[in-house]
N, C-alpha and C positions, 0 to 999 in steps of 0.2 A: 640609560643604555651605556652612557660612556664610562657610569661607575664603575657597570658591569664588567665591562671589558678592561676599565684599569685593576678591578680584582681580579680577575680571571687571570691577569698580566702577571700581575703580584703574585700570584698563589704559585704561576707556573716559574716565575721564576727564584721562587722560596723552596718550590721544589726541586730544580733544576742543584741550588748551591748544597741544600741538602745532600741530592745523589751527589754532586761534587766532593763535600763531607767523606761521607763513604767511602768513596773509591779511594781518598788519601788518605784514610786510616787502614783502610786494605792493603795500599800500598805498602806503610811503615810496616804493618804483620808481616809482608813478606820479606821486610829487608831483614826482619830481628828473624824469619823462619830461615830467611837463605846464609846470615852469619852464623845461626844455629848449626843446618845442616854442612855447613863447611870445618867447623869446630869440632864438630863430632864426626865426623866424615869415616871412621869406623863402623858408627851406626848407619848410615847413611847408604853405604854400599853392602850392608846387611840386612837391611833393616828390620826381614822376616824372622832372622834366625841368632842375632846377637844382640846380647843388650851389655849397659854397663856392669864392671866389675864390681857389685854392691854385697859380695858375700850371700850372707844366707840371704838379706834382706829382698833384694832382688829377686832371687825365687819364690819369699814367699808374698812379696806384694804380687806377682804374676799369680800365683795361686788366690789371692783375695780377689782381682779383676775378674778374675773366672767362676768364684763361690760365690760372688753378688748374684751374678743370674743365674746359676746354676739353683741355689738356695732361693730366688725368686719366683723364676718362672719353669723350673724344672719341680721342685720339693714344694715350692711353694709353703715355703716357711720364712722367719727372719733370718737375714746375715747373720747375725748377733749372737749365734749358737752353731754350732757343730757338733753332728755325731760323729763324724769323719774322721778326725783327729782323736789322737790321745784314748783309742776305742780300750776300752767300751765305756769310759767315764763323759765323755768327749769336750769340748772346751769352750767356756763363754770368749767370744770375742770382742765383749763390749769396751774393752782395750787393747785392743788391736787396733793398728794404723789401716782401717778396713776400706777408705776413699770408697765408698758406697757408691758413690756419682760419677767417680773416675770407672768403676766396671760397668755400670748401664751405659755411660755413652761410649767406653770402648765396646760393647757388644759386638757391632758389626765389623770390628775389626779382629774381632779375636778368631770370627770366621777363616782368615787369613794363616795364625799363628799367633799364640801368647806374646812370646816376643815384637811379632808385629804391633800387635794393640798396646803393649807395654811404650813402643818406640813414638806410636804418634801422639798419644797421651804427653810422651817424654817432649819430644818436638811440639807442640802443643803447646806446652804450659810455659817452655822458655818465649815462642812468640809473642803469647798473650800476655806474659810478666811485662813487657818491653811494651805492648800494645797500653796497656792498660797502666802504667806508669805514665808511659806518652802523655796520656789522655789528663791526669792530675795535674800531671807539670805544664800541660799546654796550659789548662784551666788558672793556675795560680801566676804563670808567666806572661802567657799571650804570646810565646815566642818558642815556633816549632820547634825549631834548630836545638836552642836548648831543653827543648823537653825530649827530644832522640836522645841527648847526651843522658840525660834524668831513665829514660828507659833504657839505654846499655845499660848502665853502672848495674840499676837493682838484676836485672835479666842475666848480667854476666857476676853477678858481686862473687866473691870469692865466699861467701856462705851458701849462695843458692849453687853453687860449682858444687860446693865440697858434697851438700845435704843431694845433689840430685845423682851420687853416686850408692844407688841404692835407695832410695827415700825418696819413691814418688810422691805417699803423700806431705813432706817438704819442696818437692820442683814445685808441685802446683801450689805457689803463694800469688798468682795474676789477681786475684780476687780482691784481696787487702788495696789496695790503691784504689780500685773502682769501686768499696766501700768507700773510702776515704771523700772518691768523689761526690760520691754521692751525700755521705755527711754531712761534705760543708756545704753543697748546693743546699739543703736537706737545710741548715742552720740559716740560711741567707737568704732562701724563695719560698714562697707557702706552694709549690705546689708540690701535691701529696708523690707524686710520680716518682720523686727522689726517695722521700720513707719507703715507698715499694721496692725500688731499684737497688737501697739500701739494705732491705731484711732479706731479699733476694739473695746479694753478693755473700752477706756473712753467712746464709745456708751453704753456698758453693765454700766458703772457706775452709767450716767446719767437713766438708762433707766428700768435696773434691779432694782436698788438703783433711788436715786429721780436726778431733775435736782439741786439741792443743794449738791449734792455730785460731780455735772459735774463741777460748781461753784469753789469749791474748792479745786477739780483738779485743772484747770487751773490756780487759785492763785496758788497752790504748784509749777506749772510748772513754772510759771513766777516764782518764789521766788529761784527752782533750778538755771536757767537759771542766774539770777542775782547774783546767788554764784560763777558761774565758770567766768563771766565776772571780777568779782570783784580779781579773784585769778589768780595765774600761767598760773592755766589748762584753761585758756581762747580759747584756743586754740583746743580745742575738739570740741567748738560751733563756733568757728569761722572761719567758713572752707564752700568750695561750698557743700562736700558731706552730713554736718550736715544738710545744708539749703534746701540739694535736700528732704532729709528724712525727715525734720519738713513738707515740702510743701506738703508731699506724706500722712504725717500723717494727717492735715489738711483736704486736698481733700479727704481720705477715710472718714473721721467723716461728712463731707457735704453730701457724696454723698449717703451712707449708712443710715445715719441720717436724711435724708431729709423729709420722710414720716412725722417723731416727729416733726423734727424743722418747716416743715412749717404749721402744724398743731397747734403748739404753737404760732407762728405766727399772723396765724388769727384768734386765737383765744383772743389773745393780743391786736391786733387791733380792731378787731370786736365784742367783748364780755365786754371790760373793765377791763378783768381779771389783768392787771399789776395795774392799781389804787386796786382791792383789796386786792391784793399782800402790795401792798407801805404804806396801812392802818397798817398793822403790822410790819411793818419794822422801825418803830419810835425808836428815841434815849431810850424813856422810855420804849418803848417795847423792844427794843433789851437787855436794863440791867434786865428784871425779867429773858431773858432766856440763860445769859452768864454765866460763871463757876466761882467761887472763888477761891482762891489762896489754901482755905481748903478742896475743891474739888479735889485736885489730892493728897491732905495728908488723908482723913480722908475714913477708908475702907467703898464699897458701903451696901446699906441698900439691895440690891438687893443680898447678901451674909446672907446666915439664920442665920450665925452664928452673925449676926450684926442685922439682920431685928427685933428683939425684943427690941431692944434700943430703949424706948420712953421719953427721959431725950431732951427737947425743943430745948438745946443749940444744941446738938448733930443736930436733926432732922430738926431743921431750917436751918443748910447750903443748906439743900439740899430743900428747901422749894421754886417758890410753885410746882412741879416736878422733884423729881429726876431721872426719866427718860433721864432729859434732863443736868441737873446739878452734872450730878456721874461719876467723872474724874480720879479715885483713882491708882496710877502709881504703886504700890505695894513693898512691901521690896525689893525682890526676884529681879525685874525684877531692878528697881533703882539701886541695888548694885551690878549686873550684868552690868548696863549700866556704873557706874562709875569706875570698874573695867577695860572696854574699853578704857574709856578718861584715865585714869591713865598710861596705858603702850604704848597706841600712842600717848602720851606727852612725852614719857620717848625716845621710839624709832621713833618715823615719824615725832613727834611737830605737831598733829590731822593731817596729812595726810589723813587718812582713815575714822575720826570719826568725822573732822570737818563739812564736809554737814549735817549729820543729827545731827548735835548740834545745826547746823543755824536752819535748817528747825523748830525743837524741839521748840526753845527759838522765832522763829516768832510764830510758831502757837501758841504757849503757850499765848500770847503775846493777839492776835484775837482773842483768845478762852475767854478771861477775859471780851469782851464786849467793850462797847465805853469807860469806869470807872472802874479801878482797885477796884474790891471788893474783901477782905480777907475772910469773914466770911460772913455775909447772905445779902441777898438783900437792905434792907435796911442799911444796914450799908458801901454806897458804898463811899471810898476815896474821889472823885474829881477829881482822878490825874485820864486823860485821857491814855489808851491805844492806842494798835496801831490799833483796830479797827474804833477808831473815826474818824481816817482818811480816813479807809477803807468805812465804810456808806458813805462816799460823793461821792463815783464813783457808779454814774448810772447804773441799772442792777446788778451788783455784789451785791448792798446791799440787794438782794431779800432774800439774806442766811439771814432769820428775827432772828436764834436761835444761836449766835457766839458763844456757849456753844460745838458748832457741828463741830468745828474746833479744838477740841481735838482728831479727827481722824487722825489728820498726826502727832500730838505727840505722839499718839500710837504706828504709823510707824515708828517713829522714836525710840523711845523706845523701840522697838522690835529689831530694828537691830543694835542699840548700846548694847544691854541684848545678841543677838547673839552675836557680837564681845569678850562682855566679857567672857561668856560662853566660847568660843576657848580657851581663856587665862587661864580661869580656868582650861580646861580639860588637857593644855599643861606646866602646872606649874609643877614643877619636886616634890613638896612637894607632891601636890597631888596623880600624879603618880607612886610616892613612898608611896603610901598607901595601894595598889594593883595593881602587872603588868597588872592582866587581866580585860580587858572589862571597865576601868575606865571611858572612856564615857558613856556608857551605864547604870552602875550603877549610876554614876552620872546627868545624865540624867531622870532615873526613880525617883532618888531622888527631884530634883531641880523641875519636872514637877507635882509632889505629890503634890511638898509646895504652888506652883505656884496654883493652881485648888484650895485646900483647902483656900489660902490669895483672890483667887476672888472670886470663888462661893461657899465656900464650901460642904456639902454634904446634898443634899436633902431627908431630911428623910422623912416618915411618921404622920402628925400632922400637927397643923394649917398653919404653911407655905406655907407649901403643898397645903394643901387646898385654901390657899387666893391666889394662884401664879399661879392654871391655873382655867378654866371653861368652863363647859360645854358648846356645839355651837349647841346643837344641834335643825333644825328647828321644831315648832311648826307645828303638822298635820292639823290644820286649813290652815294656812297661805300654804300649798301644795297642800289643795284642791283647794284655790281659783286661783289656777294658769289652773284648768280643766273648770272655768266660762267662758265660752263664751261673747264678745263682749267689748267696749272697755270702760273702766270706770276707775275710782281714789279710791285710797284706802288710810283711814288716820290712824295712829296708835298712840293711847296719852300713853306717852307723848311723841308730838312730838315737844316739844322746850328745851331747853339745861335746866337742872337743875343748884341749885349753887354746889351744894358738888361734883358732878361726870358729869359733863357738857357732855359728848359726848358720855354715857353709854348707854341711853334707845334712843336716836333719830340714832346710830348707828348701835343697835341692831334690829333697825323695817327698818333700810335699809338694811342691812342682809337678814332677813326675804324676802324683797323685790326678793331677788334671785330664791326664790319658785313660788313667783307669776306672776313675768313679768310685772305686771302692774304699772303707772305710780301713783308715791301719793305725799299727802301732804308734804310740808318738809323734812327732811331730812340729812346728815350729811355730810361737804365738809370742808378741811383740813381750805381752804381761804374762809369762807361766805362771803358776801358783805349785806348792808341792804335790799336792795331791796327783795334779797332771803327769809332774815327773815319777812320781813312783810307780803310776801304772807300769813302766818302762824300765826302770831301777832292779824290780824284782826280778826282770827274767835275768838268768844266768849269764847268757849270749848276749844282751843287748851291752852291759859291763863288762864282757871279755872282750867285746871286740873295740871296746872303747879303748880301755886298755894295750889290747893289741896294735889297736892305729897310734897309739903317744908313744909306743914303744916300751913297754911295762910287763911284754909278754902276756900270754895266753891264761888269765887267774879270774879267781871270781871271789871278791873277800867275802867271806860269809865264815862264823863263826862252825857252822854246822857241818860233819862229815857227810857226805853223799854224794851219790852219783848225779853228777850235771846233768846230762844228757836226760835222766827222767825226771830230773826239774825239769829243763827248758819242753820235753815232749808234751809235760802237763801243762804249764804255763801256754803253751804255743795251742792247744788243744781247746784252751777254758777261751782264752780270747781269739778261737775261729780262724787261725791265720793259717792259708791255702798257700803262699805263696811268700818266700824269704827273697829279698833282693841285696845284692853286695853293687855297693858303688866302689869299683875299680882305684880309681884316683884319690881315694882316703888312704890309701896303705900301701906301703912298702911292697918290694918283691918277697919279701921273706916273709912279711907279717899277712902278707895276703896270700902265700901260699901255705900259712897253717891255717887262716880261716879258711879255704879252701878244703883243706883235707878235712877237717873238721866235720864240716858240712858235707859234707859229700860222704864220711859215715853215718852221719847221722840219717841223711833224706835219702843217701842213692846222688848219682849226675844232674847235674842241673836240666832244666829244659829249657834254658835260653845262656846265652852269654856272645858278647861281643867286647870292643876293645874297652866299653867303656862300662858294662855292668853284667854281674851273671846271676840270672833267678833258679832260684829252687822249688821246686814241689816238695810240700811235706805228705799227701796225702796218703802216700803208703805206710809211714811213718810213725803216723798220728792216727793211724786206722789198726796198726797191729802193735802198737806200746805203750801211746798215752794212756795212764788211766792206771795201768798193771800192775804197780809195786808200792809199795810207801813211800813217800816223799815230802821231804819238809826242806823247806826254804822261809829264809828271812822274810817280813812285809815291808822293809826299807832296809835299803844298802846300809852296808859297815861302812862309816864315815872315818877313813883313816888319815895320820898325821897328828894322831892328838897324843901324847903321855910317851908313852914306853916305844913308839915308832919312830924306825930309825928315818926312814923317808914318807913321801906319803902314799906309797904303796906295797911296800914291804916291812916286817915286825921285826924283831929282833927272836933268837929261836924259843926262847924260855916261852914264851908269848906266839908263836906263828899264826894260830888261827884264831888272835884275840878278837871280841866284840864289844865295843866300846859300849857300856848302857849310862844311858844318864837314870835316870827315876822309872823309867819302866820302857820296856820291850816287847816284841810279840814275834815270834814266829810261827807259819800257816805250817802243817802237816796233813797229806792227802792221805786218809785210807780208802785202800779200793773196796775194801769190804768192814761189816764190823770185825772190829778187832778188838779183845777184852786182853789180852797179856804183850802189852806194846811196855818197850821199857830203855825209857831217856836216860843216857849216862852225860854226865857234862863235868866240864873243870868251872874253878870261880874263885875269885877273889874278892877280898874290898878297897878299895883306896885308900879308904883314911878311917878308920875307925873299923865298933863292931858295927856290923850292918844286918841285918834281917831281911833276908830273900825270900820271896812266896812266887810260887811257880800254883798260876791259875790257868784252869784249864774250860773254854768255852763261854763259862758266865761266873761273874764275882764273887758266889758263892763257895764253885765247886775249886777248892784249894786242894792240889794233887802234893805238894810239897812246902814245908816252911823250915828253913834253912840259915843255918847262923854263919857268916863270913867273917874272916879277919883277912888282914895285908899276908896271909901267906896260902899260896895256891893248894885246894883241895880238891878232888875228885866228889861226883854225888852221881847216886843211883834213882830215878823215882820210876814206878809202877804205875799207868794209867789202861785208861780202855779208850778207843777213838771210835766212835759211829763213822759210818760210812761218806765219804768226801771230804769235805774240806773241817780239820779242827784248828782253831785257834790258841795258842800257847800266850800267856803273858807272863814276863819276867819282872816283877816286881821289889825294888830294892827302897827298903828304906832305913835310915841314921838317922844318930840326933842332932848330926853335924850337919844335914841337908834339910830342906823343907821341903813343902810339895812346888812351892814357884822355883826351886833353886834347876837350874839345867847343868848344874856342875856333874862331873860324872861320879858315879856313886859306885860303881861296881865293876868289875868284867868276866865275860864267858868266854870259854874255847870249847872244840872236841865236842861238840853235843853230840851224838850217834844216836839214832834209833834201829831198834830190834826188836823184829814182833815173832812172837811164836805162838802154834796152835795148843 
């Protein structure tokens, strides 16, 4: 009886410290939610209707939060594909920053508004970073105090700042540390509950966060793992129960994961999607988006107290985003971390601090890119990192941004700042400064300077104002989601700008979230050409691109014709009911000729307010698509190369040159058959004699074969067009080119066509 009641004792009061437990890790979430919500206090007092100023990015992670379910439990298909986008070809998004798990559990918030769901995800993930930091650092310390300090640093670091401007799936890195924790429990106890907790967290990482964060998990894990072989403690991993617990961890991430993984899969196989992954994963591309060595010295611009600095030298480290290039390890938290190495040198010889000193100095290491760069991009050493070695293993090099591998020097910097933290709070000077509450005081103090050295304090004034913006949708674009039946909808501009490339084609896929319906173009982390061309081809989507850079009203195309029955045919083949202008891409002047433009072309718009105006094409498209011949390019004139003066303007000799490398094609619509249709075109050759063949529909049927030199000729050819769409191909070959060569071989102007009965 007395056992009884001494267990019953025990149990209740193992469950009592338990909930105690709890309620003080509840607590910490709220302190890192209420610094959160005071920090952003923009979002805060908005929270429905404004998010941060993250460019296009930001509109289109709100658009992925909404096409998880929407594509789930609406369509009831994979995420991983769209018809929506890019219509009518439409776009794998198995590269896409798609945070799968960030839109099912914002679901019921998106009830609210996009931006709402977007903002507690946001708030969210910096809690949980600081929550789940805590939780490592308590575990490796034993001392709270310094593990708050260990979850500001990573929760506020001046890289989770910079990435959660725009790059949800970068806020949400909470995961990584509660792997972490669970690894090393996972390496040091046999029970299996850590392997589970463990394949758990790296599914949230990959999932919550991108599959580039799963990536770099698993380097971290390989790089731990290679620490403790290489040491003493080899013997933690090298045991049956370590290897039961890796194999448990494993199999939970397969089996839980499989939904994603085979989804990625075949989308990888069947879509293309890894060549257009492997398109940006280039050595040159990987050094615009690695860190500099003055990236983890120089404080972020994402700090107001620094964001005024516009002195070249300063603002070129971080050039051409520092979103992605803002690595800044801070006073506070450095001389905290160096305090650790100093007295577990003195007392253990890094016992305790050696791991994350490796981990620290490899990621540092990959974080620099394939070429050690000090200072800005072009100014890169030569001297190869350790990433150079790392891009030559297949798949792993999909992480295109090695900038993004300063996320496990953050962890590690946190928990060498925690360790020092302990040292400080147990220094007897210290503590002889005041008996009472000297962690706490100390604590308040160190987390003051902490917040102030990364974000400082968001006031009121431009800052402010340029760091977040309003999301909120245009009431046009919600009525048209009440249009009956099934049609395309295009919004210009809908191709990437130069100054803000992913602003307006991300903010009319936003939009899209009101409408439902499938449209032109569109905004996808990995494009591939093919997507963009869809888009390229129509006349309008390139003049109004144009238009907005300030380049005027043109459309480079080699070929004489009337626009207007290009764009009618084009607009016509791909369904689109409904043209939309986003207002704030264009000037007064540039927007009141796409204005007039449009408004010959469609008639008055049927919607426009301050901030967008739609058009109807249906009367347009109902009495002149279709009706006359028309030939357009199947890829834009790529100018800026040879004889241009700029790169959107020719010189006269040349006005409406077409630059061909080895072969060409352009689409000609006839509305009916037509047997006496007849091509006139000018042509040259570059460098040599060159032999032109002009193929018309398939390989065989050669309509013209044609000899060039370096001096411009005129040529007449005679063909017949069957009814809709024929294909032209311009075929150029020399001795001086091969078929692999993409030097340019040839040029066209002045094509005209003329059909008579």
């Amino acid at each position: 009886m007395e056992d009884a009641l001494a267990q019953n004792n025990a149990g209740q009061i193992d469950g009592h410290l338990r909930r105690t437990k709890y309620v003080g890790y509840l607590k910490v979430a709220l302190i890192y939610l209420a610094i959160t919500l005071i920090l952003f206090w923009p979002l805060t007092i908005n929270i429905a209707n404004t998010v941060v100023n993250g460019g296009g990015d930001v509109f289109q992670t709100m658009w992925n939060l909404w096409w998880v379910n929407y594509s789930l439990f609406v369509l009831h298909t994979s995420p991983y594909f769209t018809n929506l986008l890019y219509y009518p070809i439409g776009a794998s998004l198995v590269t896409q920053t798609l945070t799968p798990l960030a839109g099912i559990l914002s679901a019921p918030f998106q009830l609210v508004s996009m931006p709402f769901a977007y903002n507690v995800m946001f708030f969210l993930d910096f809690a949980l970073s600081g929550l789940f930091m805590y939780l490592l650092a308590d575990h490796i310390t034993g001392n709270k105090y310094a593990a708050f300090i260990a979850g500001l640093i990573f929760a506020l670091s001046p890289m989770h700042i910079a990435q959660a401007y725009g790059h949800l799936d970068w806020t949400g890195i909470e995961f990584l540390p509660l792997y972490l924790l669970f690894l090393i429990k996972m390496m040091k106890q046999k029970d299996l509950k850590y392997a589970i907790g463990a394949g758990i967290s790296f599914l949230f990482i990959s999932f919550l966060g991108d599959i580039e964060q799963g990536i770099i998990t698993v380097v971290m894990t390989f790089f731990i793992l290679l620490f403790y072989l290489s040491t003493k403690r080899r013997s933690i991993i090298l045991n049956a129960n370590f290897a039961k617990s890796l194999g448990t961890m494993i199999l939970v991430i397969l089996l839980l994961g499989s939904p994603f993984f085979l989804s990625i899969i075949y989308g990888i196989t069947n879509q293309g999607a890894l060549a257009t992954a492997s398109q940006q994963s280039s050595i040159q591309y990987n050094e615009i988006w690695s860190q500099s060595v003055f990236s983890y010295i120089l404080p972020s611009q994402f700090n107001n107290q620094f964001h005024g600095i516009a002195t070249s030298a300063y603002g070129s480290i971080f050039y051409p985003d520092p979103t992605e290039r803002t690595a800044y390890l801070g006073i506070i938290a450095s001389v905290l971390a160096l305090i650790a190495i100093f007295y577990d040198r003195k007392r253990e010889k890094f016992a305790k601090s050696a791991e994350w000193i490796f981990l620290g100095i490899v990621f540092f290491l990959l974080s620099l890119g394939p070429f050690v760069q000090f200072t800005t991009v072009t100014a890169t050493t030569g001297i190869p990192s350790l990433y150079y070695l790392y891009s030559k293993i297949p798949l792993f090099n999909l992480v295109r941004e090695p900038g993004r591998f300063d996320l496990v020097v953050t962890v590690a910097l946190s928990i060498l700042a925690a360790m020092g933290a302990k040292e400080l709070f147990n220094h007897e000077r210290i503590r002889g400064i005041t008996k009472l509450k000297t962690e706490q005081y100390l604590t308040l103090a160190l987390g003051f300077l902490i917040i102030i050295e990364y974000v400082g304090i968001t006031t009121p004034g431009p800052f402010a104002s340029s760091m977040f913006i309003n999301a909120q949708i245009p009431r046009g674009y919600q009525e048209l989601g009440s249009v009956q039946g099934n049609f395309t909808t295009m919004i210009l501009p809908d191709l990437p700008n130069v100054t803000n490339p992913a602003l307006y084609t991300g903010m009319s896929e936003y939009y899209q979230t009101a409408f439902k319906k499938q449209m032109v173009g569109g905004y996808t982390s990995r494009t591939n050409y093919t997507q963009s061309l869809t888009v390229e081809v129509i006349p309008i989507s390139l003049s109004s691109l144009y238009l907005q850079e300030g380049y005027g009203f043109i459309y480079p195309t080699p070929i004489i014709e009337n626009i207007s029955d290009v764009n009618l045919l084009l607009l016509a083949y791909y369904n689109v009911h409904f043209v939309g202008v986003i207002r704030s891409a264009y000037n007064v002047s540039s927007l009141s000729t796409l204005y007039v433009y449009l408004t010959s072309l469609f008639g008055l718009p049927v919607y426009q307010d301050n901030t967008t105006i739609i058009f109807s094409t249906a009367n347009a498209l109902a009495s002149k698509a279709g009706s006359n011949l028309v030939a357009y390019t199947t890829s834009p004139w790529i100018p800026g190369i040879s004889l241009c003066q700029s790169p959107y303007s020719c010189n006269s000799t040349l006005s409406r040159m077409w630059w061909g490398s080895n072969a060409r094609s352009i689409m000609v619509f006839a509305p009916t058959n037509e047997t006496n249709v007849t091509m006139a075109f000018s042509a040259l050759s570059y460098a040599g004699p060159t032999s032109l063949q002009v193929i018309l529909n398939n390989p065989q049927n050669v309509v013209a074969s044609e000899q060039l030199n370096q001096t411009q000729r005129n040529f007449s050819v005679k063909m017949s067009l069957q009814p809709g769409l024929n294909e032209l191909l311009f075929y150029g070959h020399s001795a001086l080119y091969n078929e692999a060569n993409t030097s340019i071989n040839y040029g066209l102007n002045n094509i005209i066509f003329n059909a008579t009965k």
